[in-house]
KEZA-507306 format. One record per residue (C-alpha): x, y, z; residue in three letters; chain; residue number from 1. Coordinates in nm, 4 decimals, padded with zeros to 6 digits. Each point is the difference from the previous one (the first is absolute). Example, Ala and Ser with C-alpha at 12.3 -4.5 7.8 and 13.67 -1.06 7.14 Angstrom:
KEZA-507306
         X         Y         Z  rest  kette   nr
   01.2300  -00.4500   00.7800   ALA      A    1
   00.1370   00.3440  -00.0660   SER      A    2
***
This chain:
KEZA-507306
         X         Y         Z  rest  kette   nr
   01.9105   01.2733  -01.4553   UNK      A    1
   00.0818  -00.2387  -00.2786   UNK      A    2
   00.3145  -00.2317  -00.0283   UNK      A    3
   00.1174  -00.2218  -00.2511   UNK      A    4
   00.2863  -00.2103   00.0791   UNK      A    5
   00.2390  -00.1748  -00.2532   UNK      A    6
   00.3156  -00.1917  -00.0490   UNK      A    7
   00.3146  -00.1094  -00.2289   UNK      A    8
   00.2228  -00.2557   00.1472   UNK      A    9
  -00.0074  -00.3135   00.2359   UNK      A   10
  -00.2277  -00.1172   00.2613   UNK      A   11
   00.2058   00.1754   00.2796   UNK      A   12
  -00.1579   00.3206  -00.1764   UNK      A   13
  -00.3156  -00.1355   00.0034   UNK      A   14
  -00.0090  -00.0917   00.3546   UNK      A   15
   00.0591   00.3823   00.0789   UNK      A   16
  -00.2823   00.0920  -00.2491   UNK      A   17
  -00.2112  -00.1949   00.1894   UNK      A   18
   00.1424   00.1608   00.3082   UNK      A   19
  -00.0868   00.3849  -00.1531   UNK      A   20
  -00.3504  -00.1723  -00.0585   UNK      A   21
  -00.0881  -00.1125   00.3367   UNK      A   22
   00.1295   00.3614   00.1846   UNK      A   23
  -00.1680   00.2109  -00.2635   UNK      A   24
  -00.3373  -00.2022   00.0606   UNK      A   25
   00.0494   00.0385   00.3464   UNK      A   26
   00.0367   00.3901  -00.0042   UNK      A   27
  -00.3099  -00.0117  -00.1787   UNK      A   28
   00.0880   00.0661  -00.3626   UNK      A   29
  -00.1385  -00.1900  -00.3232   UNK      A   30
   00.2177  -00.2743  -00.1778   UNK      A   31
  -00.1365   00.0251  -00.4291   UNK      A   32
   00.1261  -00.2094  -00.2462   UNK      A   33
   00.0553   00.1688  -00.2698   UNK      A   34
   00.2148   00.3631  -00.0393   UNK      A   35
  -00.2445   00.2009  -00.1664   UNK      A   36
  -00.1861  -00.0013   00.3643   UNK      A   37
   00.2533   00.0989   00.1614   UNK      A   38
   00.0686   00.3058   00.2535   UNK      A   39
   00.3675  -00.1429   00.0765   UNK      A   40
   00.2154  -00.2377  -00.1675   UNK      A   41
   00.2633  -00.2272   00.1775   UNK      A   42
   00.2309  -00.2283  -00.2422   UNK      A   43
   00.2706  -00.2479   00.1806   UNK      A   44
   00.2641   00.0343  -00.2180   UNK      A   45
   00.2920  -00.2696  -00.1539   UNK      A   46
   00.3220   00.0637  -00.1411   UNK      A   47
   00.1115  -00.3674   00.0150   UNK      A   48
   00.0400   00.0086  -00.3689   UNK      A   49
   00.0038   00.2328  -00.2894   UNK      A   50
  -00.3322  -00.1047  -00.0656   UNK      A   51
  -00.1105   00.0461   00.3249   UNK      A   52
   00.1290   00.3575   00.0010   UNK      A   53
  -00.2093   00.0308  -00.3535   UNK      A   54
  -00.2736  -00.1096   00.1557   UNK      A   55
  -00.0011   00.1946   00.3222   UNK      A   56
   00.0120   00.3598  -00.2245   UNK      A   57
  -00.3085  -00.1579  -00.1852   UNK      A   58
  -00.1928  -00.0497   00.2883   UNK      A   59
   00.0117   00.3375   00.1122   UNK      A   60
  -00.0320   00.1256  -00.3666   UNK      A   61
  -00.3364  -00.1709  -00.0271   UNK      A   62
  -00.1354   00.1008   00.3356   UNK      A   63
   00.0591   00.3655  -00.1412   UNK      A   64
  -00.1553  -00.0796  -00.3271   UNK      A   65
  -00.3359  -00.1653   00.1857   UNK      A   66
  -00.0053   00.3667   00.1908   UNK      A   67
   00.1371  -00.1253   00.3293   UNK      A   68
  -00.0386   00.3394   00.1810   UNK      A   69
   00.3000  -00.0747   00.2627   UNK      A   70
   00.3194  -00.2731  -00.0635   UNK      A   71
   00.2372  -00.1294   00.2572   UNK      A   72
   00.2661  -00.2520  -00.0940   UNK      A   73
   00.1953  -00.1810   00.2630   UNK      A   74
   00.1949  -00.3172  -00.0660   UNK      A   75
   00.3894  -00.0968  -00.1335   UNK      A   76
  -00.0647   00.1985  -00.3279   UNK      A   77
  -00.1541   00.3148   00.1731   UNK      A   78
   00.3137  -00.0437   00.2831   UNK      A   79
   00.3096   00.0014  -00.2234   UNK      A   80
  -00.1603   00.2044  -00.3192   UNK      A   81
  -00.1895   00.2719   00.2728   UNK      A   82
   00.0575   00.2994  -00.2630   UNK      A   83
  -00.1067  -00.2112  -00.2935   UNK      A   84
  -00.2689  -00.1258   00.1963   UNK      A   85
  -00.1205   00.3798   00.0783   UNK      A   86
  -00.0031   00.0923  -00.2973   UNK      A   87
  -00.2558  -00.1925  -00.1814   UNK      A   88
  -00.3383   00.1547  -00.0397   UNK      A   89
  -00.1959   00.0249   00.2740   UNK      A   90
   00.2391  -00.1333   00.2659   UNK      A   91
  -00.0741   00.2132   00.2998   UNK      A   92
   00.2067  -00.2139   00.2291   UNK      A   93
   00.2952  -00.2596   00.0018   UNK      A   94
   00.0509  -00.1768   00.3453   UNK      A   95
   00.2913  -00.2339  -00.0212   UNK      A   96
   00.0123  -00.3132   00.1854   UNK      A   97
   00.1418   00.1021   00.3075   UNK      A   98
  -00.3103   00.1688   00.0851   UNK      A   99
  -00.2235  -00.2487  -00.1438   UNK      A  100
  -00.1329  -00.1026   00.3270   UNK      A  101
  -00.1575   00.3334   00.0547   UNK      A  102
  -00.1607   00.0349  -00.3447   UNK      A  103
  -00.3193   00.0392   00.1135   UNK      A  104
   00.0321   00.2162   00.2467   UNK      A  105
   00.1942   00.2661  -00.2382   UNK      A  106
  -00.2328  -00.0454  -00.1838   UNK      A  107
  -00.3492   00.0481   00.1712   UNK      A  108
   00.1595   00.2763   00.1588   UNK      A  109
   00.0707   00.1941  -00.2919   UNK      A  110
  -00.3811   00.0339  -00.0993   UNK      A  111
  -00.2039   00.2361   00.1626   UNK      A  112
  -00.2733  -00.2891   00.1085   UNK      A  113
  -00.1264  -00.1351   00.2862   UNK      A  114
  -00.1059  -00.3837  -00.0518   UNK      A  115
  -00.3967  -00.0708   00.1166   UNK      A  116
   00.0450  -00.3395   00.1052   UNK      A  117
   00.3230  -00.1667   00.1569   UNK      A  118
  -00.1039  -00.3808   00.0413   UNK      A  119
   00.1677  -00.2299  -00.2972   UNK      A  120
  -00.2092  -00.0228  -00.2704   UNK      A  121
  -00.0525  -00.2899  -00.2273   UNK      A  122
   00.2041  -00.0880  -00.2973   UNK      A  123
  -00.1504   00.0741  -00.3903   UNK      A  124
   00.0737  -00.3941  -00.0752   UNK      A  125
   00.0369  -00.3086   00.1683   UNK      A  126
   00.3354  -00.0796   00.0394   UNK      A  127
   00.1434  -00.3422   00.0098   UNK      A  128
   00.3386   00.0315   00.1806   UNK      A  129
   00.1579   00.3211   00.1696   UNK      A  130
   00.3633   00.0822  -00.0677   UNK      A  131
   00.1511   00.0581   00.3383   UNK      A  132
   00.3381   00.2500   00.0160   UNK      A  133
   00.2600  -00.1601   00.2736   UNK      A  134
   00.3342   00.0862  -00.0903   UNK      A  135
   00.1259   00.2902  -00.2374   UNK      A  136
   00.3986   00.0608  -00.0856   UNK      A  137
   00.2885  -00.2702  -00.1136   UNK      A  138
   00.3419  -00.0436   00.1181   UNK      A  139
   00.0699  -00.2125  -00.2707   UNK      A  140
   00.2460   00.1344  -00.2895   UNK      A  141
  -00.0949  -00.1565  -00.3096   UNK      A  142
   00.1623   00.2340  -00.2620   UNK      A  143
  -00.2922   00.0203  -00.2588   UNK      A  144
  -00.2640   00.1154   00.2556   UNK      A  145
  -00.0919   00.3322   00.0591   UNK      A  146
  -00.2476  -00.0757   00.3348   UNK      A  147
   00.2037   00.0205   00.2387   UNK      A  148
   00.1076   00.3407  -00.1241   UNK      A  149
  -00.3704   00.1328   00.0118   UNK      A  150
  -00.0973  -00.2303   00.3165   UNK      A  151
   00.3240   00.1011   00.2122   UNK      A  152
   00.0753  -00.2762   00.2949   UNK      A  153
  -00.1839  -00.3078   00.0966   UNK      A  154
  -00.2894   00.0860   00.2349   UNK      A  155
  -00.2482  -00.2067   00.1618   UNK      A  156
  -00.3746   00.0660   00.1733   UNK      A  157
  -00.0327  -00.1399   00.3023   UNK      A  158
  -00.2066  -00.3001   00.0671   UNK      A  159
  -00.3097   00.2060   00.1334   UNK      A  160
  -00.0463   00.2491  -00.2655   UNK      A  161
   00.0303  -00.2946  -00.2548   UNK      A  162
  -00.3685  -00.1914   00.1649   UNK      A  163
  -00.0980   00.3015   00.0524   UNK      A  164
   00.0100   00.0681  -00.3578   UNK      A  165
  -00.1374  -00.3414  -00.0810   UNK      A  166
  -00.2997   00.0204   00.2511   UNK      A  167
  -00.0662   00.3351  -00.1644   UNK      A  168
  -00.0234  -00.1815  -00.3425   UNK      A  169
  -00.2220  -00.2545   00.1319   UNK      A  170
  -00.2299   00.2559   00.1721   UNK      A  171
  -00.0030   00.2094  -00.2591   UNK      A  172
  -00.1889  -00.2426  -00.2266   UNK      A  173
  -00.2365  -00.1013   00.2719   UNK      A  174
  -00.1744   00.3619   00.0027   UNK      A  175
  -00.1287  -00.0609  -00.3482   UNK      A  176
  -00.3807  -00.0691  -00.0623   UNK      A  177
   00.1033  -00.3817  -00.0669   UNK      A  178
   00.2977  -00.0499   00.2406   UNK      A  179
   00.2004  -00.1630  -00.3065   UNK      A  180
   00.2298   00.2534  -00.0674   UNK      A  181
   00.2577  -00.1176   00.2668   UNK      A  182
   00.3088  -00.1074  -00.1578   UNK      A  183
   00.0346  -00.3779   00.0181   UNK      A  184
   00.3686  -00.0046  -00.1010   UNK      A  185
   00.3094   00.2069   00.1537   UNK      A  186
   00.2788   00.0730  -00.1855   UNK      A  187
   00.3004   00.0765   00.1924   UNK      A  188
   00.2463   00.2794  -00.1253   UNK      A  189
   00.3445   00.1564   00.0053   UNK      A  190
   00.2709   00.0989  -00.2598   UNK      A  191
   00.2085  -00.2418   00.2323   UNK      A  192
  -00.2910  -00.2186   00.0890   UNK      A  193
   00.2572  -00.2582   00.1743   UNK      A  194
   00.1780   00.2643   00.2446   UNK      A  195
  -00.2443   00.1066   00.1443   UNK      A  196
   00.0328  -00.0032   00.3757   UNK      A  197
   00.4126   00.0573  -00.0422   UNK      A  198
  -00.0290   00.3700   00.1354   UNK      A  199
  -00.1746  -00.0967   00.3284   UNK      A  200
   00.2001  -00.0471   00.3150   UNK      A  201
   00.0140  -00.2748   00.0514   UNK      A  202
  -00.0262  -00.1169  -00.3643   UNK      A  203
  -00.2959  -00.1588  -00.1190   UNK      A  204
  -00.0792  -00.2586  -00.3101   UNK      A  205
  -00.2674   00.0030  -00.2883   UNK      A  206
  -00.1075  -00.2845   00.1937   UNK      A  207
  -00.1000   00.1861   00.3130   UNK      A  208
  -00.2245   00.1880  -00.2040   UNK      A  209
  -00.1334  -00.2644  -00.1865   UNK      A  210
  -00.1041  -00.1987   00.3364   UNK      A  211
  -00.1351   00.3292   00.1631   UNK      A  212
  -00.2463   00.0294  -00.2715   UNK      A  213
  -00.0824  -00.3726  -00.0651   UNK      A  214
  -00.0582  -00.0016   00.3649   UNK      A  215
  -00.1858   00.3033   00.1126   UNK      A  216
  -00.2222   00.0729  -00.3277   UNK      A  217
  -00.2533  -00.1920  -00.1336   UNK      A  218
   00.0788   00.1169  -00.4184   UNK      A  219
  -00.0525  -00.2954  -00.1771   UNK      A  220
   00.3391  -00.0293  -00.2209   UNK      A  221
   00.2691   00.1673   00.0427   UNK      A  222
   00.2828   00.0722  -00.2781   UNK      A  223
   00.3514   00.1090  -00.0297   UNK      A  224
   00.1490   00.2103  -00.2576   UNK      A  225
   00.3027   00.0075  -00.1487   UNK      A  226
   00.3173  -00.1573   00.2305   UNK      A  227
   00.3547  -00.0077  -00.1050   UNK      A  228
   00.1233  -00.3399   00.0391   UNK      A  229
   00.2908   00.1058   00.2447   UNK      A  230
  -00.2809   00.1226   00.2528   UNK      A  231
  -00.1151  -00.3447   00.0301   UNK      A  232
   00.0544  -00.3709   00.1811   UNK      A  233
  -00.1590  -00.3119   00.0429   UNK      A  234
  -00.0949   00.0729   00.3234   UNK      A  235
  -00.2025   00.2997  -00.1442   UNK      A  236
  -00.1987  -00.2526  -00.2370   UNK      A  237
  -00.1189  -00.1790   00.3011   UNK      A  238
  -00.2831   00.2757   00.0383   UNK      A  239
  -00.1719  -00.1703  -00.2707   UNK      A  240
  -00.0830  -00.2723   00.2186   UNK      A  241
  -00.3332   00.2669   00.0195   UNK      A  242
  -00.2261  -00.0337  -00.2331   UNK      A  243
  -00.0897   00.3693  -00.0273   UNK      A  244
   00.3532   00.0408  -00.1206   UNK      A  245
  -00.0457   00.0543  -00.3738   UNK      A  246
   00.2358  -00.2858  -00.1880   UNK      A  247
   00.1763   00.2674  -00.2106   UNK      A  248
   00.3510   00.1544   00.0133   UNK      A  249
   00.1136   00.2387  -00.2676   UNK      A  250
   00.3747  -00.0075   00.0139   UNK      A  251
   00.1968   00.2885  -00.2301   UNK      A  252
   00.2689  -00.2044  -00.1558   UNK      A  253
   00.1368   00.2257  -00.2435   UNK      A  254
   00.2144  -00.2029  -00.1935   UNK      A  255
   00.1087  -00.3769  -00.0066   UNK      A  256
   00.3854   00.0629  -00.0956   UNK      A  257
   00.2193   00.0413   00.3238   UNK      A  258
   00.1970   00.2747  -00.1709   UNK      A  259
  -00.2826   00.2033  -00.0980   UNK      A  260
  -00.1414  -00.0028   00.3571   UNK      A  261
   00.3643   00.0949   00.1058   UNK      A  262
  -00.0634   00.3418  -00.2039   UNK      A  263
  -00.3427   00.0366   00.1240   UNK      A  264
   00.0901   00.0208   00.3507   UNK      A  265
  -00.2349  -00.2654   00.0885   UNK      A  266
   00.1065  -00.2247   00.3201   UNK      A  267
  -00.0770  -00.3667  -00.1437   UNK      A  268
   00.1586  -00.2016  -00.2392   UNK      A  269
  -00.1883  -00.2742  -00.2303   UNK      A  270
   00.0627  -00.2463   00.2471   UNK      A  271
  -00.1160   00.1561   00.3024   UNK      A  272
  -00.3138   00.1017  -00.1678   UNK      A  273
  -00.0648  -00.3604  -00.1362   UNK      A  274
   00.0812  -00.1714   00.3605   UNK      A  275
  -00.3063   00.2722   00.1608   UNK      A  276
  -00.2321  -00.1163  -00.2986   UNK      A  277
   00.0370  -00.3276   00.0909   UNK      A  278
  -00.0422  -00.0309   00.3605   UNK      A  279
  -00.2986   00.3274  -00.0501   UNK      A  280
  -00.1582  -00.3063  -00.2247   UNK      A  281
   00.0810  -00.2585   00.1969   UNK      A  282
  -00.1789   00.1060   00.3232   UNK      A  283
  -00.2812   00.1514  -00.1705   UNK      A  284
  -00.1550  -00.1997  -00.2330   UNK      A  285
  -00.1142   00.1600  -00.3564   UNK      A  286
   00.1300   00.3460   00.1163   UNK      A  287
  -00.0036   00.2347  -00.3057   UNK      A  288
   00.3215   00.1682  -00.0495   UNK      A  289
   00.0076   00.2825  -00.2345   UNK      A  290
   00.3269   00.2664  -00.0655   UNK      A  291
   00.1310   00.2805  -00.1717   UNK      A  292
   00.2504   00.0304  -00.3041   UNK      A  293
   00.2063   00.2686  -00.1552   UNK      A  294
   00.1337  -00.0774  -00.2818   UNK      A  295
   00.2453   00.2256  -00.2498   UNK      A  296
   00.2230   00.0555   00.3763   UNK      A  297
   00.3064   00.1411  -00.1400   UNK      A  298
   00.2906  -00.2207  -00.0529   UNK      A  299
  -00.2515  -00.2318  -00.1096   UNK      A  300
   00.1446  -00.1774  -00.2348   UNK      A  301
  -00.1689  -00.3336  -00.1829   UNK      A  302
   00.1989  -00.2213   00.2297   UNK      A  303
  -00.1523   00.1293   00.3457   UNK      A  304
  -00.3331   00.0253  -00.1647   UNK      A  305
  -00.0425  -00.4063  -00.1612   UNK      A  306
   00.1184  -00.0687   00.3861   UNK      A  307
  -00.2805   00.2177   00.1589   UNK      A  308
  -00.2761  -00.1254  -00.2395   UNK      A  309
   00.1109  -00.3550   00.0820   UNK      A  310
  -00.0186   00.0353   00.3964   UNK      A  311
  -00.3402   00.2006  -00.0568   UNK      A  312
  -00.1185  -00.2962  -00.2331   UNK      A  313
   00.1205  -00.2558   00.3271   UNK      A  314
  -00.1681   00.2420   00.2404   UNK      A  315
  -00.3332  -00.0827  -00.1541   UNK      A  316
  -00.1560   00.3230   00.1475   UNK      A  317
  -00.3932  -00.0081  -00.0033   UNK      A  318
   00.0207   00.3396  -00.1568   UNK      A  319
   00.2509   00.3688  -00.0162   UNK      A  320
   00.0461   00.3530  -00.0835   UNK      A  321
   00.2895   00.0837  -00.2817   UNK      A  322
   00.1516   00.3144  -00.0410   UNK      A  323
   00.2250   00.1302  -00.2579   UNK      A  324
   00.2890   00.1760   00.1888   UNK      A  325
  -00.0847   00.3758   00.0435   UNK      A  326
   00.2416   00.2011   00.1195   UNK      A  327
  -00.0809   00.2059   00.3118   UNK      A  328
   00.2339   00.3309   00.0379   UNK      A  329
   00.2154   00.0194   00.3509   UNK      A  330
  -00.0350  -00.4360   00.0106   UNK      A  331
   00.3611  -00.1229  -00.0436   UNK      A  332
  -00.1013  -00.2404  -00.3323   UNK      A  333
  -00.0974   00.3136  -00.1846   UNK      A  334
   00.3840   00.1009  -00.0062   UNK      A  335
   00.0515  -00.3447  -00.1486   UNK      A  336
   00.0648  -00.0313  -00.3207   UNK      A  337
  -00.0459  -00.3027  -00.2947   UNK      A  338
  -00.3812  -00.0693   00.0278   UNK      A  339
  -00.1193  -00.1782  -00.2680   UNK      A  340
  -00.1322   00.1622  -00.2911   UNK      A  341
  -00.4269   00.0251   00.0448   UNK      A  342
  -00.0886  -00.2529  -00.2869   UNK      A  343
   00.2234  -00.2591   00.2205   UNK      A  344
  -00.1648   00.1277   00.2854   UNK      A  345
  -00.3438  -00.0634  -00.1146   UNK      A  346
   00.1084  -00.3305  -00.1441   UNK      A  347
   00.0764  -00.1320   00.3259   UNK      A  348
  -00.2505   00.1932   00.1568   UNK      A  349
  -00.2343  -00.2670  -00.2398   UNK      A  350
   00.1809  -00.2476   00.0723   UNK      A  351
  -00.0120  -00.0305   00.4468   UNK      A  352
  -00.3630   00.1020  -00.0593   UNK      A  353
  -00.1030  -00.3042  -00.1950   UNK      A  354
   00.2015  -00.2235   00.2054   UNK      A  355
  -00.1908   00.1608   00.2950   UNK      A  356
  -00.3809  -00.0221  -00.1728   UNK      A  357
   00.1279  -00.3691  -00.0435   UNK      A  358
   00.1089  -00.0939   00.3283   UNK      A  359
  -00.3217   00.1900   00.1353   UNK      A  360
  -00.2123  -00.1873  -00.2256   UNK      A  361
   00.1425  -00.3524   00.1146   UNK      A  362
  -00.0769   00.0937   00.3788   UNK      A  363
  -00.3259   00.0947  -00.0684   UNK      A  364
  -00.0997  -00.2900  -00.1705   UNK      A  365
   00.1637  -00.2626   00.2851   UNK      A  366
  -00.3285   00.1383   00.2047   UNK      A  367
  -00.2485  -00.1598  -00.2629   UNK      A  368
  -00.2498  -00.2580   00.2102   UNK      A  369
   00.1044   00.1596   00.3056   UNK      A  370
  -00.1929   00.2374   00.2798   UNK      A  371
   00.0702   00.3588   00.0209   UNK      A  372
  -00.1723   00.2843   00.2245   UNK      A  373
  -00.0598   00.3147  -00.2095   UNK      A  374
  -00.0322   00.3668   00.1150   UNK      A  375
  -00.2435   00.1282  -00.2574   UNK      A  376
   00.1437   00.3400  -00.1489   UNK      A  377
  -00.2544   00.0991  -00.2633   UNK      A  378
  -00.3020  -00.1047  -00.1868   UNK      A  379
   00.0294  -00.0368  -00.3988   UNK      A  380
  -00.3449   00.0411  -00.1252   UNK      A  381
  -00.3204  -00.1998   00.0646   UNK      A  382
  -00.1151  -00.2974  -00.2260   UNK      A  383
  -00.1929  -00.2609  -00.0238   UNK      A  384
   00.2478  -00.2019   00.2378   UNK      A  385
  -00.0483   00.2554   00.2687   UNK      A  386
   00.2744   00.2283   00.0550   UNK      A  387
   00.3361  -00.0363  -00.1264   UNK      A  388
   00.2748   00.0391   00.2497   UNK      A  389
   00.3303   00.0932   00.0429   UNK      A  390
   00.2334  -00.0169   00.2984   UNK      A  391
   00.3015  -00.1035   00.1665   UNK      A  392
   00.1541  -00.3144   00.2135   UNK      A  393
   00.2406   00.0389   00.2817   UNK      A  394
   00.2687  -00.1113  -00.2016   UNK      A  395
  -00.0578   00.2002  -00.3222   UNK      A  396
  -00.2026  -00.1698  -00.2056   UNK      A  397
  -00.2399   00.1862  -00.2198   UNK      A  398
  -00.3725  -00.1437   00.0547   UNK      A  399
  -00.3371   00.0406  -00.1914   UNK      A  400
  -00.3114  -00.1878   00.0383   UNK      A  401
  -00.3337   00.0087  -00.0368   UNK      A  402
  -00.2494   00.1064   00.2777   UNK      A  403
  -00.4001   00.0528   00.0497   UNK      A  404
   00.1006   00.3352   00.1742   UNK      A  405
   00.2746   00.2662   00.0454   UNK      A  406
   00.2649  -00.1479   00.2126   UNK      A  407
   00.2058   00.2917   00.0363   UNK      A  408
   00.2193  -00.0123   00.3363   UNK      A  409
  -00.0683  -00.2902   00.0984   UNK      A  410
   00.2392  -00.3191   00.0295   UNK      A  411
  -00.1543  -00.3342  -00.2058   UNK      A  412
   00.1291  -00.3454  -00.0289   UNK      A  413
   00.0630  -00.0464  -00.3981   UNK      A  414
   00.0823  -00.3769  -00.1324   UNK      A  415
   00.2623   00.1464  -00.2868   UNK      A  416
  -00.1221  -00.1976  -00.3095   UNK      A  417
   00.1141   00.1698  -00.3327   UNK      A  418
   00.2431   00.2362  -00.0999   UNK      A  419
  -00.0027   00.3088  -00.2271   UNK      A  420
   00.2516   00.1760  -00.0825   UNK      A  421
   00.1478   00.1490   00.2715   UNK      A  422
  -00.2684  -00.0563   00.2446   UNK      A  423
  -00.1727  -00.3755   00.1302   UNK      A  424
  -00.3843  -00.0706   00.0276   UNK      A  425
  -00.1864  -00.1235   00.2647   UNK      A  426
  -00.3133  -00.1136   00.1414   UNK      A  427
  -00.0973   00.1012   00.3693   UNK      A  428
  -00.0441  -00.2119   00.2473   UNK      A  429
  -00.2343   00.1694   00.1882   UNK      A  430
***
């Protein structure tokens, strides 16, 4: 039995994609990488934007078209479109994200075959970090976002099934004929990353977790998704005070204009967010702070959006996501009316981004001269340097270098000495 597994959307879909990969490979069936190989199709749907809804229907459209014999959707497009999602051609089944957790067992149990081998099998690549699911749901009530909708409540794994997880990513990478495949990089993730724990009794913090894993795995770096700023304090920073800890927060700001963030339903003002930046930075030196932006929020008029460039400009992110505004039906801003017209939109849209490649641009380049260890992510091509590599420091910074042989998965000390575009150059150090 043949499965190939694919995604729209953000890492918290990954993580469960990587989730579908290790229990399929453990009832025995056959991960493929492309379509067209394909006894049974599984696509993690998105429906955070328009465009994500686009691109979920494509997805499935091109499995079909590759001769996929079997298609099952799941995911927030697939759980509030279920009779669109049906109907493409060649969905056979739509399981919404409720019953995500038992996937794979719905779905091995619908064929008529009885797996030969029931040890985890190894991976079809190396890969260099492993996406780890630990909280699902929101509570929040930010009026543009359709999540919560498709996610329902805040809900989080316990602290055993999470290093359980993460000792099944590491072990799963050992069984290979080289023993590189283990993931040297954990990614935590959660549509409410920062609540996790809230649902326990007693309640627990992000930082319980955080400590649990630093403490009782050995997986090299370790890396936080997306956090709402609210979720967070400066005791919580303290954790970096581990080196594993990767020095990188992405913090969804949304908008720099108070009023604007009023109508979003977000639960921060400018000045709250600025006052975490600053004590984030100031007890972890050269942390890489990255955000989101929507832009074209209606009401938006050019008043609340020169004030939200301006506080983005004084953020000096090290990089972000914008978004044109897309309105999501059932969230509370699609009943609201004057959005800006779509050539504004896209204007501004312009605008935050170059401000952002800017700001990005000057962080990169304060590293110039100075040490960084590199997770190598992928080999370029070989030439007469050796082989040209490209990978990723705990804080975010794009990496390539030069090496006499693959380096893939493993950690190197790089002195950063050039810088390219949107990527620095380096010479190992050993």
């Amino acid at each position: 039995m043949r499965v190939y597994l694919d995604m729209v959307g953000c890492r918290l879909n990954q993580s469960e994609l990587e989730s579908f990969a290790r229990q399929f490979r453990s009832a025995g069936y056959t991960l493929v990488e492309k379509p067209d190989q394909a006894d049974l199709v599984v696509i993690n749907t998105c429906t955070v934007t328009a465009a994500a809804d686009s691109d979920s229907r494509a997805k499935a459209r091109q499995a079909y078209r590759a001769g996929a014999k079997q298609i099952a959707l799941t995911g927030c497009w697939a759980t509030l479109h279920a009779a669109e999602a049906q109907a493409l051609p060649g969905v056979s089944w739509v399981i919404p994200n409720a019953q995500k957790e038992q996937l794979v067992s719905q779905l091995t149990q619908r064929f008529d075959l009885e797996p030969l081998e029931r040890q985890p099998l190894p991976g079809l690549r190396h890969r260099t970090r492993a996406f780890i699911k630990v909280q699902d749901g929101c509570d929040n009530h930010c009026t543009f976002c359709i999540t919560r909708i498709a996610r329902g409540q805040s809900r989080s794994r316990p602290i055993e099934a999470v290093l359980t997880d993460i000792q099944a990513a590491l072990e799963e990478g050992e069984q290979s004929s080289s023993g590189k495949g283990a993931a040297r990089e954990v990614v935590l993730s959660g549509v409410q990353l920062g609540s996790w724990g809230q649902d326990f009794s007693p309640p627990l913090h992000l930082h319980h977790l955080v400590q649990a894993i630093l403490q009782d795995s050995d997986v090299p770096r370790l890396r936080l998704s997306s956090l709402e700023p609210w979720d967070l304090d400066e005791h919580f920073f303290r954790l970096w005070e581990n080196p594993r800890l990767c020095r990188h927060l992405h913090l969804p700001l949304q908008s720099g204009c108070a009023e604007t963030l009023r109508r979003m339903g977000r639960k921060t003002t400018p000045s709250e967010y600025a006052h975490l930046v600053q004590v984030a930075r100031a007890l972890i030196p050269e942390m890489a702070i990255t955000t989101d932006v929507i832009v074209g929020f209606p009401g938006e008029d050019e008043d609340e959006f020169a004030q939200s460039l301006a506080f983005i400009e004084q953020m000096s992110f090290a990089g972000g996501h914008v978004f044109t505004f897309s309105p999501r039906p059932g969230t509370a801003a699609a009943r609201l009316g004057d959005r800006p017209p779509k050539s504004i939109s896209r204007r501004r849209s312009e605008q935050v981004r170059n401000c952002l490649a800017n700001s990005a641009q000057a962080f990169r380049r304060r590293f110039l001269g100075s040490t960084a260890n590199v997770l190598w992510e992928a080999t370029r091509g070989l030439s007469p340097q050796g082989w040209l590599m490209s990978g990723l420091s705990d804080n975010y910074l794009r990496v390539f270098t030069y090496a006499p042989n693959s380096l893939i998965n493993q950690i190197s000390a790089v002195r950063l000495t050039t810088l390219a575009g949107e990527e620095l150059g380096g010479e190992l150090l050993s």
